[in-house]
C-alpha positions in Angstrom: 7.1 -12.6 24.7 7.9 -16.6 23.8 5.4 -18.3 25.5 6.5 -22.1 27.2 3.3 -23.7 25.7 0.9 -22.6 22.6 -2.7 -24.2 23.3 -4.1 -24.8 19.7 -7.4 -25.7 20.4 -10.5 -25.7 17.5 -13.3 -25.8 19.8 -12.6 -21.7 21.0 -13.6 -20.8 17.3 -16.3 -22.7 16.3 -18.2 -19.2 17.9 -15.5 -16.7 15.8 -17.9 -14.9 13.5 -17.7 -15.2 9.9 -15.9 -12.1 8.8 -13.1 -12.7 11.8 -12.9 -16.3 10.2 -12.1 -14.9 6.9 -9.7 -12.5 7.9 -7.9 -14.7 10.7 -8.3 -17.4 8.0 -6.7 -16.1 5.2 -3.5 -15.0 7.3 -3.2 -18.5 8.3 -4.0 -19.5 4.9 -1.2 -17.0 3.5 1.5 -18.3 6.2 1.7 -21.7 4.4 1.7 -19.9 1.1 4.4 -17.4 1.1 6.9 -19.5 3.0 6.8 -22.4 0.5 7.5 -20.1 -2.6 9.9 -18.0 -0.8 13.4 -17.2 -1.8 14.8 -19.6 1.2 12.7 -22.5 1.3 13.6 -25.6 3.5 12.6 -29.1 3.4 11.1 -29.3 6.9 8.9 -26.0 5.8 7.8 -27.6 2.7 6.6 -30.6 4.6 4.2 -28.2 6.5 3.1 -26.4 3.5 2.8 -29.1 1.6 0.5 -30.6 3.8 -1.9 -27.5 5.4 -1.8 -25.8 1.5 -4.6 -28.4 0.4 -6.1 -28.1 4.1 -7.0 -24.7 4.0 -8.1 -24.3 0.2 -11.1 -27.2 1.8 -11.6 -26.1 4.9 -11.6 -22.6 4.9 -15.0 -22.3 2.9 -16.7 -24.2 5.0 -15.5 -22.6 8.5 -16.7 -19.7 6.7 -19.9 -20.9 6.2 -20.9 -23.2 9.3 -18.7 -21.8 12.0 -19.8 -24.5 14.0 -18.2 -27.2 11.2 -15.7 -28.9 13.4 -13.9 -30.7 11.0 -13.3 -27.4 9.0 -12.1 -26.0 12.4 -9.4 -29.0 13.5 -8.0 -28.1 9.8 -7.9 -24.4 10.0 -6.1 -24.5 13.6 -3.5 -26.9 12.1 -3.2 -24.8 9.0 -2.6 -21.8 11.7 0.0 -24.0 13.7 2.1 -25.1 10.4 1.5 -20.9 9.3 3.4 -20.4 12.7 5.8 -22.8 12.4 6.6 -22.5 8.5 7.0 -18.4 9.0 9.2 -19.0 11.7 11.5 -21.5 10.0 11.6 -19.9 6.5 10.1 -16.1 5.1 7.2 -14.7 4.3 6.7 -12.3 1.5 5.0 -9.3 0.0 1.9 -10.1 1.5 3.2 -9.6 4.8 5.5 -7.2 3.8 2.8 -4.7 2.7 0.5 -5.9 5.3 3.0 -4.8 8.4 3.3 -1.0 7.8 -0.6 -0.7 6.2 -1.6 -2.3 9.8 0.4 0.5 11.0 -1.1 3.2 9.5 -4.5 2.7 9.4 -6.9 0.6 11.8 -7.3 -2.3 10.1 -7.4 -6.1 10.4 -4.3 -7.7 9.8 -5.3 -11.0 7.8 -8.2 -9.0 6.3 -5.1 -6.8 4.4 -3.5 -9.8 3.8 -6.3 -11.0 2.0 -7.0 -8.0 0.0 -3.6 -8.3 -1.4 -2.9 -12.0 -2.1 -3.7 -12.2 -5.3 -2.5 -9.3 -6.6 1.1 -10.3 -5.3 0.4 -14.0 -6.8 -0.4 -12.4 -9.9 2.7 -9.4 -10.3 5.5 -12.3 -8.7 4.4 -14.9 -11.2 4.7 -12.3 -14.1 8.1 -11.0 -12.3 9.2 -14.8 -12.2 8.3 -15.8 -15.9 10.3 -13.1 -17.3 13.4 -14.3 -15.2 16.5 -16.6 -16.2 16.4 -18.1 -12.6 12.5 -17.6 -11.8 11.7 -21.2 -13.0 11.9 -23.4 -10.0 9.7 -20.8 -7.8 7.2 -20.5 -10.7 7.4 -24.4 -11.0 6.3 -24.2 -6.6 3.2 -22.0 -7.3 2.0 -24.1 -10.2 1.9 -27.0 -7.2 0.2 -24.3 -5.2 -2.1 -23.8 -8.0 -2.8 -27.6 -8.4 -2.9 -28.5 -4.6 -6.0 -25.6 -4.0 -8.0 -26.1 -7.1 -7.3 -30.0 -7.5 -6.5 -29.9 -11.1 -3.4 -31.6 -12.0 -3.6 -29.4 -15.0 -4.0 -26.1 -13.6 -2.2 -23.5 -15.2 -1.0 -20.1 -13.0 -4.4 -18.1 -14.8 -6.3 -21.2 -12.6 -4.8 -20.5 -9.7 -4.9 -16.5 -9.5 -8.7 -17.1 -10.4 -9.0 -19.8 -8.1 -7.8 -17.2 -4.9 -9.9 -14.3 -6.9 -13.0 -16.3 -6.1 -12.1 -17.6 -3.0 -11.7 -13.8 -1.7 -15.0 -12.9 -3.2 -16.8 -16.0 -1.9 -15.2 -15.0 1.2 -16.6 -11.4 1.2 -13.0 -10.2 1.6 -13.0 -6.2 1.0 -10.6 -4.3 -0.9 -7.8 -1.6 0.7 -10.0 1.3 0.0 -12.5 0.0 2.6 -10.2 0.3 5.0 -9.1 4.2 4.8 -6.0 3.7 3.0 -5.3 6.5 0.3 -3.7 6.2 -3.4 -2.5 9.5 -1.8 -0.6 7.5 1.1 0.6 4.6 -1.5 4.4 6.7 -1.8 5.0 6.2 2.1 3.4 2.4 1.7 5.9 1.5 -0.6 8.7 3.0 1.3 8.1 1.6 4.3 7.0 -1.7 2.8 10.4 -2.4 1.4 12.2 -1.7 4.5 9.8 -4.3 6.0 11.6 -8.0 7.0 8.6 -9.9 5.0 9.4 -7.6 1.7 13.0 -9.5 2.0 11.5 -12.9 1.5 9.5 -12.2 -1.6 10.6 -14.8 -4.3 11.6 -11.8 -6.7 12.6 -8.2 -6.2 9.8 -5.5 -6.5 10.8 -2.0 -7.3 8.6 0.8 -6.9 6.9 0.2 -9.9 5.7 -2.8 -9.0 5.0 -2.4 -5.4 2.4 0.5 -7.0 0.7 -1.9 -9.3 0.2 -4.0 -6.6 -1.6 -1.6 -4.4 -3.4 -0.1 -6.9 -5.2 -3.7 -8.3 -6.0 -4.6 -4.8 -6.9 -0.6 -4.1 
């Protein structure tokens, strides 16, 4: 299953259609997010977050738009090798952690349910995290996420969750319903979400109440 070499190569998606760029996109774009605010963060991960956060929030649009945008493609391969090699090196999150056992159940891209739950996690963690004694210093690392993608040294954590709102819209990304899953199913969700490895990650603890609220906004 390890392979001995990973050929990362932009010129064999510069023919991906647009809604497989968005989905395979976003995953990349979320594999530099959740490890950087993560609850065991590194220094060599930050590097590559640091540096393919900014990458992505640019590039991404416009492989979206002109597939065929090369310089949009180089960045959106090296966001998806520093995704690979930040996950690997650090955690993921809820994201991830929701996205495993929804994949699971239902036949459904994998970065497009990433993307339909982003910023609904941003949103509940940062709210989880400002109500916390001990939540400052990951709050304080998605307020440089929030300043890195909209480019605002000023931008506030309502910014940033409407920055990644409109990014998923401009990016046609759909929400869970579209893809079969049931409010019905959200009890087994949940409980297999937070037996998931990603779920572990998360930079605060969700309880079922949470977990719910997520679903439900990105429902």
């Amino acid at each position: 299953m390890l392979p001995s070499i990973a050929l990362v190569d932009p010129q064999f998606t510069t023919k991906l259609p647009a809604e497989i760029t968005a989905s395979s996109g976003m995953d990349a774009f979320i594999q530099v997010i959740e490890p950087y605010v993560c609850n065991a963060p590194n220094a060599m991960v930050d590097m590559f977050c640091k540096d393919a956060i900014p990458r992505a929030a640019s590039a991404l649009p416009r492989a979206y738009k002109n597939g065929r945008d090369i310089e949009a493609r180089i960045n959106m391969s090296w966001v998806s090798l520093m995704g690979g090699l930040s996950l690997a090196n650090a955690k993921l999150g809820a994201v991830h952690g929701f996205a495993g056992p929804i994949g699971g159940m239902y036949r459904s891209p994998h970065g497009a349910i990433c993307a339909a739950l982003l910023t609904a996690v941003i949103k509940v963690n940062c709210e989880l995290l400002a109500k916390s004694s001990d939540g400052d210093v990951i709050l304080k690392r998605y307020i440089e996420v929030f300043r890195w993608v909209t480019g605002s040294e000023h931008a506030s954590i309502k910014d940033g969750i409407q920055w990644f709102d409109e990014l998923c819209k401009a990016l046609n990304i759909q929400p869970l319903r579209k893809f079969g899953v049931q409010r019905s199913d959200f009890e087994e969700i949940i409980e297999k979400s937070s037996r998931s490895s990603s779920m572990r990650g998360n930079p605060v603890q969700l309880g079922a109440r949470e977990m719910s609220r997520i679903l439900e906004m990105a429902y």
